[in-house]
mmCIF entry with sequence, helices, sheets and N, C-alpha, C, O atoms, coordinates in Angstrom:
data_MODEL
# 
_entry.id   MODEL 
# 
_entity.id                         1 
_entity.type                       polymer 
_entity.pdbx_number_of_molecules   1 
# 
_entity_poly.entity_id                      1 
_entity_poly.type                           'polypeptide(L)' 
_entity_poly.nstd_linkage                   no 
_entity_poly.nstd_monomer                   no 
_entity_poly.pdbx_seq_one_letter_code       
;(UNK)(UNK)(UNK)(UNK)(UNK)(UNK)(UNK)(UNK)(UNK)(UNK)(UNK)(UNK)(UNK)(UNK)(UNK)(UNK)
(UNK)(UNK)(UNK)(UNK)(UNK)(UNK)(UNK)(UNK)(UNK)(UNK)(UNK)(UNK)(UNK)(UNK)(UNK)(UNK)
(UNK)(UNK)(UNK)(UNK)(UNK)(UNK)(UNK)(UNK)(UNK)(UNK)(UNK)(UNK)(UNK)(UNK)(UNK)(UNK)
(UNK)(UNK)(UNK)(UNK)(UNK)
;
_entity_poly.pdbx_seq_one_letter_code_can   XXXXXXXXXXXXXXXXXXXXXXXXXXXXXXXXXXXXXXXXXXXXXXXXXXXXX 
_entity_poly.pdbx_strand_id                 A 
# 
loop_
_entity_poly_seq.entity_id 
_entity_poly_seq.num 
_entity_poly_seq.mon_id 
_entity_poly_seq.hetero 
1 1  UNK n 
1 2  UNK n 
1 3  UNK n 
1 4  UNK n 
1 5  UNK n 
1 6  UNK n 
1 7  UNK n 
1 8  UNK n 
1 9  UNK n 
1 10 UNK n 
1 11 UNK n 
1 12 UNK n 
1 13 UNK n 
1 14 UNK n 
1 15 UNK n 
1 16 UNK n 
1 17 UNK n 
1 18 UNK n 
1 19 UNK n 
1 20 UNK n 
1 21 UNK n 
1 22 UNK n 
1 23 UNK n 
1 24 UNK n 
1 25 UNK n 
1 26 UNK n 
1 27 UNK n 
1 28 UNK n 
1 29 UNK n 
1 30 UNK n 
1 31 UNK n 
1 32 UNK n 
1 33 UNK n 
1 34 UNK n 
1 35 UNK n 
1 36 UNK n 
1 37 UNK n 
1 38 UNK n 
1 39 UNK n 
1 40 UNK n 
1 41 UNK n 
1 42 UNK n 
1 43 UNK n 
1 44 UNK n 
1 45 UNK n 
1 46 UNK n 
1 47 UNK n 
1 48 UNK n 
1 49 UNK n 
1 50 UNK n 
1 51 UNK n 
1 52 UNK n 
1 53 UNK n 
# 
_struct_asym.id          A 
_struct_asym.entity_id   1 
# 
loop_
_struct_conf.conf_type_id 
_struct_conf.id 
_struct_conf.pdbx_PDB_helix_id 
_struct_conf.beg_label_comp_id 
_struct_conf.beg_label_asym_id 
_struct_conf.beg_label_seq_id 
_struct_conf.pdbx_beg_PDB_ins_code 
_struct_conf.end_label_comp_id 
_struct_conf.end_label_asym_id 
_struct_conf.end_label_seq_id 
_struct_conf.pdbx_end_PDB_ins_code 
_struct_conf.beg_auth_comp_id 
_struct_conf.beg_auth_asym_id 
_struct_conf.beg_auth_seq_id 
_struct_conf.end_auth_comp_id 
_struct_conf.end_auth_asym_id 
_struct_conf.end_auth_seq_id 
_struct_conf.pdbx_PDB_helix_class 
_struct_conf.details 
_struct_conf.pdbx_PDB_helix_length 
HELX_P HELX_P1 AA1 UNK A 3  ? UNK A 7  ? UNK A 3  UNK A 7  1 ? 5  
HELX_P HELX_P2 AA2 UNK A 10 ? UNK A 21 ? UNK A 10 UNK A 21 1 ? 12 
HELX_P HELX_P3 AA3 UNK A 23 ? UNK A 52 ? UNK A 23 UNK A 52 1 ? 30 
# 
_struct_conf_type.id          HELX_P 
_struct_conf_type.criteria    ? 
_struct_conf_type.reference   ? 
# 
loop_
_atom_site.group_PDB 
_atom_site.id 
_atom_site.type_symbol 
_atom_site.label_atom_id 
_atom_site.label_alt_id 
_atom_site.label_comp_id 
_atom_site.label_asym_id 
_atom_site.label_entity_id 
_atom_site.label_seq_id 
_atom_site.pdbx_PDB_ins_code 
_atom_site.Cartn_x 
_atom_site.Cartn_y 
_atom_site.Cartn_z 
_atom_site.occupancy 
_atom_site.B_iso_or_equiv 
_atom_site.pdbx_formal_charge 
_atom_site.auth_seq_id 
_atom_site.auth_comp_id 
_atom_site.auth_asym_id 
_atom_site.auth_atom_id 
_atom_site.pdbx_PDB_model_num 
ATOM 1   N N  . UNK A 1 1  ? 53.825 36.667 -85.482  1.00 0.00 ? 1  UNK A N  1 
ATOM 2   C CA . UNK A 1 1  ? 55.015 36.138 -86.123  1.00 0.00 ? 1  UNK A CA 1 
ATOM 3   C C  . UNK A 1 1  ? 54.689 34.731 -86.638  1.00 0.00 ? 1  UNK A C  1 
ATOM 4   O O  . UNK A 1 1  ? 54.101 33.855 -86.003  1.00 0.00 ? 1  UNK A O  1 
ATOM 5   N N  . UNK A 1 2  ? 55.185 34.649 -87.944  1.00 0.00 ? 2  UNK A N  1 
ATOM 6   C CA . UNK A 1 2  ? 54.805 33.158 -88.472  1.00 0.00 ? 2  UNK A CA 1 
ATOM 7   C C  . UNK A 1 2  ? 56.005 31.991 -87.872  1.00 0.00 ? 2  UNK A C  1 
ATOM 8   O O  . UNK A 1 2  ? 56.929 32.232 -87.095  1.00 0.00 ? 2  UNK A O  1 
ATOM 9   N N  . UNK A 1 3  ? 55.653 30.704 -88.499  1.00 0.00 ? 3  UNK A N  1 
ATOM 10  C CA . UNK A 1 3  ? 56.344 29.827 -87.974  1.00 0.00 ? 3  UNK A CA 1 
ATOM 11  C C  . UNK A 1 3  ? 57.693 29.977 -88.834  1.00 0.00 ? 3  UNK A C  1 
ATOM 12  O O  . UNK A 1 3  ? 58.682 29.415 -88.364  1.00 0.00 ? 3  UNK A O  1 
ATOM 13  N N  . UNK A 1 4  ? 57.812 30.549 -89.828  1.00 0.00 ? 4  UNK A N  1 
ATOM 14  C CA . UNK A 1 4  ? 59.001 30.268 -90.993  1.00 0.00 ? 4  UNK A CA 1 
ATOM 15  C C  . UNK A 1 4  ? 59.761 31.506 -90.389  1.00 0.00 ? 4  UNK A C  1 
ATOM 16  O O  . UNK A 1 4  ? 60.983 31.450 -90.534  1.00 0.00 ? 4  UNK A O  1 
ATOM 17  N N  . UNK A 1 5  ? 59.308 32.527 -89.789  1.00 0.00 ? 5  UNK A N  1 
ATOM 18  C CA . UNK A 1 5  ? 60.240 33.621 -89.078  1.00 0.00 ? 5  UNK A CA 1 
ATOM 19  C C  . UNK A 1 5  ? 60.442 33.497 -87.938  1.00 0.00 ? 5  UNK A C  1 
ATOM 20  O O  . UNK A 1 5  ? 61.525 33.946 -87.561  1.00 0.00 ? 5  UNK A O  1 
ATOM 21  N N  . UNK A 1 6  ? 59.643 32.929 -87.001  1.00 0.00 ? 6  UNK A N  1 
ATOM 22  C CA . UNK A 1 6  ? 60.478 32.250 -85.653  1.00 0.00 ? 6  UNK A CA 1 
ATOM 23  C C  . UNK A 1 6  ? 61.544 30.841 -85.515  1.00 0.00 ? 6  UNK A C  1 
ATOM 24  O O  . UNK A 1 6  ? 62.282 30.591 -84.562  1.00 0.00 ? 6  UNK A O  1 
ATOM 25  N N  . UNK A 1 7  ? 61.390 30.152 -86.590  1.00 0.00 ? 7  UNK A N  1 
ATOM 26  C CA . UNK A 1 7  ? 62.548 29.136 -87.052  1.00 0.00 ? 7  UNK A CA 1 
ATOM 27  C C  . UNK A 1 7  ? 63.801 29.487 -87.382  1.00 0.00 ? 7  UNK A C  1 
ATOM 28  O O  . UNK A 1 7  ? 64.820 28.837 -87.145  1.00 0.00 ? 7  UNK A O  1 
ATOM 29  N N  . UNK A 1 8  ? 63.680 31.008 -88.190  1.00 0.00 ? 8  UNK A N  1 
ATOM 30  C CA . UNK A 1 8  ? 64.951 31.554 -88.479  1.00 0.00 ? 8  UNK A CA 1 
ATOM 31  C C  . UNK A 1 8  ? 65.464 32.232 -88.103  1.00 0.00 ? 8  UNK A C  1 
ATOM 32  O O  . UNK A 1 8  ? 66.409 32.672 -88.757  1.00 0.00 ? 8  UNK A O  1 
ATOM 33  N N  . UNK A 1 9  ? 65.064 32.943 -86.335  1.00 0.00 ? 9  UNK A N  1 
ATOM 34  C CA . UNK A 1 9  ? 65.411 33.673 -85.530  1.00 0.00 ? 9  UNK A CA 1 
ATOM 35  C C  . UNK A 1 9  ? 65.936 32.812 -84.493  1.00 0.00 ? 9  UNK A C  1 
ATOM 36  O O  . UNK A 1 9  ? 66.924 32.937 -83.768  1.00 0.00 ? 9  UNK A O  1 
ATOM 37  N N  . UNK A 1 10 ? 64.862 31.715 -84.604  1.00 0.00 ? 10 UNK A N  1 
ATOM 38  C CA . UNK A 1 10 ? 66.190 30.499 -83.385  1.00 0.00 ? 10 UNK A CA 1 
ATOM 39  C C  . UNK A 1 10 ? 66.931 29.985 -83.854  1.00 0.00 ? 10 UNK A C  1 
ATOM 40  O O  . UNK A 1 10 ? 67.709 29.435 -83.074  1.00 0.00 ? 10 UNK A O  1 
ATOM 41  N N  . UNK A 1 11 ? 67.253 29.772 -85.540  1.00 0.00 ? 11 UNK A N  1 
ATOM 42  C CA . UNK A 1 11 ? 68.422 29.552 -85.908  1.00 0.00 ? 11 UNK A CA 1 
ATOM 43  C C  . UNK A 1 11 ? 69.758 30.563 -86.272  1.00 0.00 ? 11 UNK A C  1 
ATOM 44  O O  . UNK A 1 11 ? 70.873 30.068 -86.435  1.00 0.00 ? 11 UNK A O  1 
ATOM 45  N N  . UNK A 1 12 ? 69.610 31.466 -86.338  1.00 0.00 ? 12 UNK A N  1 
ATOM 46  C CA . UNK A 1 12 ? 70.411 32.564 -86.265  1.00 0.00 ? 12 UNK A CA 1 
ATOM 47  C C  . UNK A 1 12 ? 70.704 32.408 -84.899  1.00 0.00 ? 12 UNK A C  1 
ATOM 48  O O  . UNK A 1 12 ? 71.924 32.317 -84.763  1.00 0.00 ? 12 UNK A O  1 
ATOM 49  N N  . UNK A 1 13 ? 69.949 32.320 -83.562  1.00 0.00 ? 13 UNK A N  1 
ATOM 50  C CA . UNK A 1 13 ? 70.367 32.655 -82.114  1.00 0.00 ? 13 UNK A CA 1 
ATOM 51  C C  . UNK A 1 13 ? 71.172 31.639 -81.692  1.00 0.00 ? 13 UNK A C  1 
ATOM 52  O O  . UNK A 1 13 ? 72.087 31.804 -80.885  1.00 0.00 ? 13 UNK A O  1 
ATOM 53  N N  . UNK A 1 14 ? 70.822 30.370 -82.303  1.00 0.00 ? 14 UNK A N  1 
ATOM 54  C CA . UNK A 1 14 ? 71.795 28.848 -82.110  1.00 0.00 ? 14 UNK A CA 1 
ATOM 55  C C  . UNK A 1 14 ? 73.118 29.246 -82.723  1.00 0.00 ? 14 UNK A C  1 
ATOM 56  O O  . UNK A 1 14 ? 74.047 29.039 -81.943  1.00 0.00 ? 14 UNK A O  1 
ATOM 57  N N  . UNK A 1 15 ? 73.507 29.794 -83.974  1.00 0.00 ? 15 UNK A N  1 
ATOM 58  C CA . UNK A 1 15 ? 74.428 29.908 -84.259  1.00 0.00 ? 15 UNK A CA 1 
ATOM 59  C C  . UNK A 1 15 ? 75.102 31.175 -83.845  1.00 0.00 ? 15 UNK A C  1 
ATOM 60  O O  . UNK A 1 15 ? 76.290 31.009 -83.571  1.00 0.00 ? 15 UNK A O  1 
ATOM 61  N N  . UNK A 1 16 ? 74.666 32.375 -83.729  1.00 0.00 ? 16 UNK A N  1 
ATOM 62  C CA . UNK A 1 16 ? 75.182 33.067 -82.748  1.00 0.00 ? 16 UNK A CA 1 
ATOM 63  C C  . UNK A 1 16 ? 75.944 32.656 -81.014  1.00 0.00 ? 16 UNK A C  1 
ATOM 64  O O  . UNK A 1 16 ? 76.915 33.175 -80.464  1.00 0.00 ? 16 UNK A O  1 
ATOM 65  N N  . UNK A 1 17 ? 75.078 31.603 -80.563  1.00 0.00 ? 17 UNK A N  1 
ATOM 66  C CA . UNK A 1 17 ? 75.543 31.186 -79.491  1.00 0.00 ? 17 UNK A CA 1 
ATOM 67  C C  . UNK A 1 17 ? 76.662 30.170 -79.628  1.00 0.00 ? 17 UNK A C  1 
ATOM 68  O O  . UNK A 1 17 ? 77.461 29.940 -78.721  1.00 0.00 ? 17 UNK A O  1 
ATOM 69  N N  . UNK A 1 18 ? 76.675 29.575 -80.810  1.00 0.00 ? 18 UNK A N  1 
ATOM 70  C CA . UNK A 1 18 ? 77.836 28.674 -81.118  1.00 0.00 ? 18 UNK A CA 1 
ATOM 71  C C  . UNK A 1 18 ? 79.076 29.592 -81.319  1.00 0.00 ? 18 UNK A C  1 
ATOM 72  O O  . UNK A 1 18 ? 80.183 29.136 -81.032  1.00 0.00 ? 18 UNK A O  1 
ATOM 73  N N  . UNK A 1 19 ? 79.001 30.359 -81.608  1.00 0.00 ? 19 UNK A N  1 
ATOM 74  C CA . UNK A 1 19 ? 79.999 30.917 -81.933  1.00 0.00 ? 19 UNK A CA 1 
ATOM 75  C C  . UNK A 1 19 ? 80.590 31.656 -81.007  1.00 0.00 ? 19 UNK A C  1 
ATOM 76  O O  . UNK A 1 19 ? 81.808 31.819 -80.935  1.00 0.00 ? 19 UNK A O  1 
ATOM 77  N N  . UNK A 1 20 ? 79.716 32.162 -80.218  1.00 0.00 ? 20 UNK A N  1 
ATOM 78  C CA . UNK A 1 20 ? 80.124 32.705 -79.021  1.00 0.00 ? 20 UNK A CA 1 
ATOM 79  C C  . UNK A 1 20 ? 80.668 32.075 -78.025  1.00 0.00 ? 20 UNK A C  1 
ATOM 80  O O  . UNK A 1 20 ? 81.598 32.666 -77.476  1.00 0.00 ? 20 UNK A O  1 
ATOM 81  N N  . UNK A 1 21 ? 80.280 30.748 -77.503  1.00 0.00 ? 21 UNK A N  1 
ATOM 82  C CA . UNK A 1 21 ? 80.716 29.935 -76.758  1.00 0.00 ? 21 UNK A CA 1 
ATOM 83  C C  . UNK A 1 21 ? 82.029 28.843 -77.334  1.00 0.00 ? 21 UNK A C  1 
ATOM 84  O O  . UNK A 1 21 ? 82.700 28.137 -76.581  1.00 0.00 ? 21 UNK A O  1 
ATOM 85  N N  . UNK A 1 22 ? 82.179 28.915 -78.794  1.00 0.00 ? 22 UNK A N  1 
ATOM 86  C CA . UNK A 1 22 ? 82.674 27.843 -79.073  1.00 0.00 ? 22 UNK A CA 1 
ATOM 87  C C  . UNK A 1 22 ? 83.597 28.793 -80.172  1.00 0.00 ? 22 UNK A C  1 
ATOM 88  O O  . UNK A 1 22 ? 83.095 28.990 -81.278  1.00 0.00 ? 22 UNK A O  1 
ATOM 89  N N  . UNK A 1 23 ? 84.155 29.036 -80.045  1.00 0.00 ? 23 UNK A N  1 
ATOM 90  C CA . UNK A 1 23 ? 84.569 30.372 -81.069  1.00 0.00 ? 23 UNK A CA 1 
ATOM 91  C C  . UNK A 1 23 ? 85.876 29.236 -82.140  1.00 0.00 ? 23 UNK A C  1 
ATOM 92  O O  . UNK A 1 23 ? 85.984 29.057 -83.353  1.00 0.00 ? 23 UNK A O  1 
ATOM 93  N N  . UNK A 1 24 ? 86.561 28.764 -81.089  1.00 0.00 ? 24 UNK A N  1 
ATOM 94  C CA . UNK A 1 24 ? 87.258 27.745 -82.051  1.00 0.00 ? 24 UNK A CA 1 
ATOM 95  C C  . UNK A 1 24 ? 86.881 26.983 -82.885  1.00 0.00 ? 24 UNK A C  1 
ATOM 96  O O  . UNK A 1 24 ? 87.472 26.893 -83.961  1.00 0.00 ? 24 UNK A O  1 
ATOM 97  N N  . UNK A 1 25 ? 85.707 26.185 -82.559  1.00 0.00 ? 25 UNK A N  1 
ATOM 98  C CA . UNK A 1 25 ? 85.126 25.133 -83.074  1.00 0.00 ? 25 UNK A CA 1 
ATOM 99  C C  . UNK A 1 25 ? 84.472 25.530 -84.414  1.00 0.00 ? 25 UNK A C  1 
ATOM 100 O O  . UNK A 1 25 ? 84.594 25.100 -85.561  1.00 0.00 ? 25 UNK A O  1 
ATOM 101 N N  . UNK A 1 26 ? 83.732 26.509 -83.851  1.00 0.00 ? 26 UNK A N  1 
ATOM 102 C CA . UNK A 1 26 ? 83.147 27.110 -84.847  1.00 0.00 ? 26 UNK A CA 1 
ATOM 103 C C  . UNK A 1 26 ? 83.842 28.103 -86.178  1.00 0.00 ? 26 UNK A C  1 
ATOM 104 O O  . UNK A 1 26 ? 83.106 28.624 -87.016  1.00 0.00 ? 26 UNK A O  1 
ATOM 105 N N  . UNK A 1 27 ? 85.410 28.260 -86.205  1.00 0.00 ? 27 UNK A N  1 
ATOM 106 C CA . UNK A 1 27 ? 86.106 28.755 -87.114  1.00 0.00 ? 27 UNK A CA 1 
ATOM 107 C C  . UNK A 1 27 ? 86.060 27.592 -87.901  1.00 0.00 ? 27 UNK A C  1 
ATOM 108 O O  . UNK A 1 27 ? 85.601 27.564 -89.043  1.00 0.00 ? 27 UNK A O  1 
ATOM 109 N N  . UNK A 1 28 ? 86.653 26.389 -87.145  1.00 0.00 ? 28 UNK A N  1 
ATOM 110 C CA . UNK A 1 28 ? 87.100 25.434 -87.706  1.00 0.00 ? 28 UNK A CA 1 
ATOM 111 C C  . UNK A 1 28 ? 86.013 24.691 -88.666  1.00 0.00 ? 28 UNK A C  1 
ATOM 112 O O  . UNK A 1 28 ? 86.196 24.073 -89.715  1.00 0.00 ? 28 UNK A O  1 
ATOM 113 N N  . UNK A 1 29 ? 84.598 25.016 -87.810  1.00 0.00 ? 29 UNK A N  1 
ATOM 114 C CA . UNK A 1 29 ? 83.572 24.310 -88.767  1.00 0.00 ? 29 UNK A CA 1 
ATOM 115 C C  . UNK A 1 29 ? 83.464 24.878 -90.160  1.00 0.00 ? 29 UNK A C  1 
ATOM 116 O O  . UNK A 1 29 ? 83.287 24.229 -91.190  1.00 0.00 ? 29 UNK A O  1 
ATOM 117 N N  . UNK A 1 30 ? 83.612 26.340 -90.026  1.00 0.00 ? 30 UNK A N  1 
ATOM 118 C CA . UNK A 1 30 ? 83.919 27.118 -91.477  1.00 0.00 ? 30 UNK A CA 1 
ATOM 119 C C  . UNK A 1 30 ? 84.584 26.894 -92.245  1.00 0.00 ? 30 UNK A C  1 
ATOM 120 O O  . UNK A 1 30 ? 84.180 26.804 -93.404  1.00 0.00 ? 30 UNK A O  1 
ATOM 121 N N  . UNK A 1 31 ? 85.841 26.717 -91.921  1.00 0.00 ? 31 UNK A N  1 
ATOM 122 C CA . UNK A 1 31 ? 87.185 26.316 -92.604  1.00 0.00 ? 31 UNK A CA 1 
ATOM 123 C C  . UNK A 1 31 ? 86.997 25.209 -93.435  1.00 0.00 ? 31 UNK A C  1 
ATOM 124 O O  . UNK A 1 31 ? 87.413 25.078 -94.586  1.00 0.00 ? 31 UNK A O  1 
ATOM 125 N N  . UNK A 1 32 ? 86.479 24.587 -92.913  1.00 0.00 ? 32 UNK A N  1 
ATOM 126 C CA . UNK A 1 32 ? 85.708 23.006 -93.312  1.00 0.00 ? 32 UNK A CA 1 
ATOM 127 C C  . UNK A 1 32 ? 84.729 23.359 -94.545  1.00 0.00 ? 32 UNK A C  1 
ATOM 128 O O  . UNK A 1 32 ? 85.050 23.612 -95.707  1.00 0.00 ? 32 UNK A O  1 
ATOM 129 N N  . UNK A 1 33 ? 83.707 23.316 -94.084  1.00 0.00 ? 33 UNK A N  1 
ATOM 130 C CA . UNK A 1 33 ? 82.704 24.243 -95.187  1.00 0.00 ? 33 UNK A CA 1 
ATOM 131 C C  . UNK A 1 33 ? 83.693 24.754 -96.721  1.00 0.00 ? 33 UNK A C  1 
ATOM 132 O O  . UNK A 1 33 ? 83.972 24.237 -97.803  1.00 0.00 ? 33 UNK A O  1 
ATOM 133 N N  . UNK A 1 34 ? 83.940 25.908 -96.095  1.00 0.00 ? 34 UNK A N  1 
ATOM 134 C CA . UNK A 1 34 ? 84.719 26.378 -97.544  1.00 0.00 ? 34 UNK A CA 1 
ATOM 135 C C  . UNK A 1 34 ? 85.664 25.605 -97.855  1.00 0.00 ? 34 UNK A C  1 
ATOM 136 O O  . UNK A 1 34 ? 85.624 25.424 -99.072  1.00 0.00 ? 34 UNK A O  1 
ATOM 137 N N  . UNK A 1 35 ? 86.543 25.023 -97.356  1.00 0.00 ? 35 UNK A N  1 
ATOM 138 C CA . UNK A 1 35 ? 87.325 24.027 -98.414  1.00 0.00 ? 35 UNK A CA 1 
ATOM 139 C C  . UNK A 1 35 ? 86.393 22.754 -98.955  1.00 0.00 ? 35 UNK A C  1 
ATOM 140 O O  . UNK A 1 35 ? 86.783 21.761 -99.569  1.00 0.00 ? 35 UNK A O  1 
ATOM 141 N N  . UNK A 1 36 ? 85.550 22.966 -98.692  1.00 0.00 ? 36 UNK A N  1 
ATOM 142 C CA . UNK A 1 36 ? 84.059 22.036 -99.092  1.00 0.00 ? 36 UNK A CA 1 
ATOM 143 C C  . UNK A 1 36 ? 83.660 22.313 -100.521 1.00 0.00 ? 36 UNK A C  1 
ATOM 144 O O  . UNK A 1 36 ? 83.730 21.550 -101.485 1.00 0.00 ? 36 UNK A O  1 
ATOM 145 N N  . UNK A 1 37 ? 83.207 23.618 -100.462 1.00 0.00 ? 37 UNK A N  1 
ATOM 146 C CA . UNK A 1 37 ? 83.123 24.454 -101.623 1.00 0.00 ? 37 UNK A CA 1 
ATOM 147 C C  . UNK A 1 37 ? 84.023 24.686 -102.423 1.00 0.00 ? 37 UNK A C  1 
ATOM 148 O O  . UNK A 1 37 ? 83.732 24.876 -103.604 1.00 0.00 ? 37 UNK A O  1 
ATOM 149 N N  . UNK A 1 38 ? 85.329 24.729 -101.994 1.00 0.00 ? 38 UNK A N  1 
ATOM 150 C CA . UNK A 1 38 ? 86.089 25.276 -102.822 1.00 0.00 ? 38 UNK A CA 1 
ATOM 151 C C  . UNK A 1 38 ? 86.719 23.910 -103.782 1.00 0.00 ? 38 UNK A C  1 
ATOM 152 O O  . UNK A 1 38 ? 86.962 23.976 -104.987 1.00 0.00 ? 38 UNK A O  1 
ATOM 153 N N  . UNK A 1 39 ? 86.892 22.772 -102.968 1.00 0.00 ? 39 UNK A N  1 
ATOM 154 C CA . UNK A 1 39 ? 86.871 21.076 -103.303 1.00 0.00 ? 39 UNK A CA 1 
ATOM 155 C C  . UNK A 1 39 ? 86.487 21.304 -104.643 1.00 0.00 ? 39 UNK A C  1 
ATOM 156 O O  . UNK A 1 39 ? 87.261 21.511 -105.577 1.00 0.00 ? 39 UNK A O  1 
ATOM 157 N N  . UNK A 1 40 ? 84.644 21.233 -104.716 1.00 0.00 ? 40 UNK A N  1 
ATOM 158 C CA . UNK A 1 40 ? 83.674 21.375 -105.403 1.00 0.00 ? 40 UNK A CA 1 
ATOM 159 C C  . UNK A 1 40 ? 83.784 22.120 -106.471 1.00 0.00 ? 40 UNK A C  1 
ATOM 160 O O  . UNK A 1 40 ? 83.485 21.656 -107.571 1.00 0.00 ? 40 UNK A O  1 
ATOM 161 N N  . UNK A 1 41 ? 84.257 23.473 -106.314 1.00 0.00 ? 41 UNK A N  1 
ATOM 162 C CA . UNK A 1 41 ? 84.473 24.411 -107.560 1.00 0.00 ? 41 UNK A CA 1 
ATOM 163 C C  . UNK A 1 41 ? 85.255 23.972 -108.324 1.00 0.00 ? 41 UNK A C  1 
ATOM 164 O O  . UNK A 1 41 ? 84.999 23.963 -109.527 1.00 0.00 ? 41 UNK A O  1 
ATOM 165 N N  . UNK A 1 42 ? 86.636 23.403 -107.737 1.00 0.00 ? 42 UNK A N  1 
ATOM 166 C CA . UNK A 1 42 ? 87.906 23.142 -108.678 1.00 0.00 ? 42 UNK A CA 1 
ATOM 167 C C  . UNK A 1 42 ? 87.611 22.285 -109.426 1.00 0.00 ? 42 UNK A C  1 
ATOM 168 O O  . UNK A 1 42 ? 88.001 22.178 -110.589 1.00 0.00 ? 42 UNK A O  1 
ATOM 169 N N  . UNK A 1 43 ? 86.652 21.344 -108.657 1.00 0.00 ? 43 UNK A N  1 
ATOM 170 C CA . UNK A 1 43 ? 86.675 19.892 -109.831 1.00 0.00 ? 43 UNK A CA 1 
ATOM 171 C C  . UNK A 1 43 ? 85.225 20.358 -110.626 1.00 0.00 ? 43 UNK A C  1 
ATOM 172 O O  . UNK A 1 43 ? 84.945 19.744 -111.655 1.00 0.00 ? 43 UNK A O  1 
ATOM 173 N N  . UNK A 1 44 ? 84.576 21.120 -110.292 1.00 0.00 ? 44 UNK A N  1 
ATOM 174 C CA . UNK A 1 44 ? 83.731 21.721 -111.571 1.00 0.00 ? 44 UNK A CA 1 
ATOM 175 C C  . UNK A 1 44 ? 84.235 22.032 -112.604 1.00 0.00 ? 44 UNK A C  1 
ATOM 176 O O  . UNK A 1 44 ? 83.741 21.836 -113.715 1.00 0.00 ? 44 UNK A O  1 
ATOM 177 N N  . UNK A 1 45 ? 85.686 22.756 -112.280 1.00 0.00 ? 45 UNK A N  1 
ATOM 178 C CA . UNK A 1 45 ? 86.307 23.896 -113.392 1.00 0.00 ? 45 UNK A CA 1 
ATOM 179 C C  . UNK A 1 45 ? 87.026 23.150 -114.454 1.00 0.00 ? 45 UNK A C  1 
ATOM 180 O O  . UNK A 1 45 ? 87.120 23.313 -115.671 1.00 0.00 ? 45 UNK A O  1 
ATOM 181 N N  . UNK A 1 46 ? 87.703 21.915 -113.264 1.00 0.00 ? 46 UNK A N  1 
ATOM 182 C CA . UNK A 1 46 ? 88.482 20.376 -113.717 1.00 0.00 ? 46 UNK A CA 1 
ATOM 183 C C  . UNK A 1 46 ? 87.628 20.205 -115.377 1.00 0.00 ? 46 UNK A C  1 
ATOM 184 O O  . UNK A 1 46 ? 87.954 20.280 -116.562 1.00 0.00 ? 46 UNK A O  1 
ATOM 185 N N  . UNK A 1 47 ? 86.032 19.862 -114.353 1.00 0.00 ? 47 UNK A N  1 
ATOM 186 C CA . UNK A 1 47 ? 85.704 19.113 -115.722 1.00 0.00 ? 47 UNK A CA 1 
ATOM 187 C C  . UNK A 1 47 ? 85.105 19.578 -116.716 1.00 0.00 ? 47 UNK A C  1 
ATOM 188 O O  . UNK A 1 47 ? 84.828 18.914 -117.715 1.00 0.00 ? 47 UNK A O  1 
ATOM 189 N N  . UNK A 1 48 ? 84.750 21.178 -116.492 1.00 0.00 ? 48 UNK A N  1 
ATOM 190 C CA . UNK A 1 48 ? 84.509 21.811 -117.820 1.00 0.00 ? 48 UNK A CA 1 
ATOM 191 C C  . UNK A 1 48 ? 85.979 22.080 -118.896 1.00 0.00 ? 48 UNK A C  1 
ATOM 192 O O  . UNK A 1 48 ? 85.922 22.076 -120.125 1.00 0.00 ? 48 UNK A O  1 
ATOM 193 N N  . UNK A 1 49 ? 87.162 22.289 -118.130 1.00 0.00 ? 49 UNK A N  1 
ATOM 194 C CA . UNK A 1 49 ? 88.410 22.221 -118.946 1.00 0.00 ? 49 UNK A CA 1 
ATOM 195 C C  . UNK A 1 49 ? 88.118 20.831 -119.752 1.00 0.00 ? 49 UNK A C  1 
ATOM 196 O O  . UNK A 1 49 ? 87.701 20.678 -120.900 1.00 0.00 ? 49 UNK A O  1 
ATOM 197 N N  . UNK A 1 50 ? 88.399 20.081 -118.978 1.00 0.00 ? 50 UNK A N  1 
ATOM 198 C CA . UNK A 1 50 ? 88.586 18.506 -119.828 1.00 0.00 ? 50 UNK A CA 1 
ATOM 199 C C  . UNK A 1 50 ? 87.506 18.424 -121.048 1.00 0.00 ? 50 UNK A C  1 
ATOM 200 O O  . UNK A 1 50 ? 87.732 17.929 -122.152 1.00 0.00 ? 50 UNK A O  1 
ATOM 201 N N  . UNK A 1 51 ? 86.077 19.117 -120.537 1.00 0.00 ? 51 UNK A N  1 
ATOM 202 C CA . UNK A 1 51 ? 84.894 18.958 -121.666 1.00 0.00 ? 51 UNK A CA 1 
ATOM 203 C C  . UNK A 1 51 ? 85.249 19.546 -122.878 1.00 0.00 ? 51 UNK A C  1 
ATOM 204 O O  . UNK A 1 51 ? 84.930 19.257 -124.032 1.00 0.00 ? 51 UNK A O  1 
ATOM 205 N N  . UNK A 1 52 ? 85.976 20.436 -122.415 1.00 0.00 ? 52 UNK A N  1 
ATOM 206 C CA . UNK A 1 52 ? 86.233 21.940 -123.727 1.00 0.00 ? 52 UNK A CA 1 
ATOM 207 C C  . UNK A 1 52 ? 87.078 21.671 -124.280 1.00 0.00 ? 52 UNK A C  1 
ATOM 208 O O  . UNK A 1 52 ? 86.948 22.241 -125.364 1.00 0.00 ? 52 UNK A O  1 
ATOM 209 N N  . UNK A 1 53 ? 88.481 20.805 -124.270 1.00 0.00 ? 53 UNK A N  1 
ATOM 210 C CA . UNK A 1 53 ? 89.977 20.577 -124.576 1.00 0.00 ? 53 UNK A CA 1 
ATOM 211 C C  . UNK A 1 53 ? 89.844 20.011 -125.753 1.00 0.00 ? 53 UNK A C  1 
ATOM 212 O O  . UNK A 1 53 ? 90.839 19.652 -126.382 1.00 0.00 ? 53 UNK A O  1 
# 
């Protein structure tokens, strides 16, 4: 097993265990995240409207 596939099997197992143990926390970290993204999209969309108008 290389080093780039045992890095991403203990990171999958870290976050598996976060979630398992921390099940709240870890919604909430999501929730976070995507309104992160979603922040991000709107004011993308913002400023291609404004570019195009």
């Amino acid at each position: 097993m290389n080093a780039k596939k045992a890095m991403i099997l203990i990171g999958v197992a870290l976050v598996l265990f976060y979630v398992i143990t921390q099940p709240t926390q870890a919604a909430e970290a999501v929730q976070g995240i995507l309104g992160w993204l979603q922040d991000g999209a709107e004011a993308i969309i913002t400023f291609m409207r404004n570019l195009f108008a």
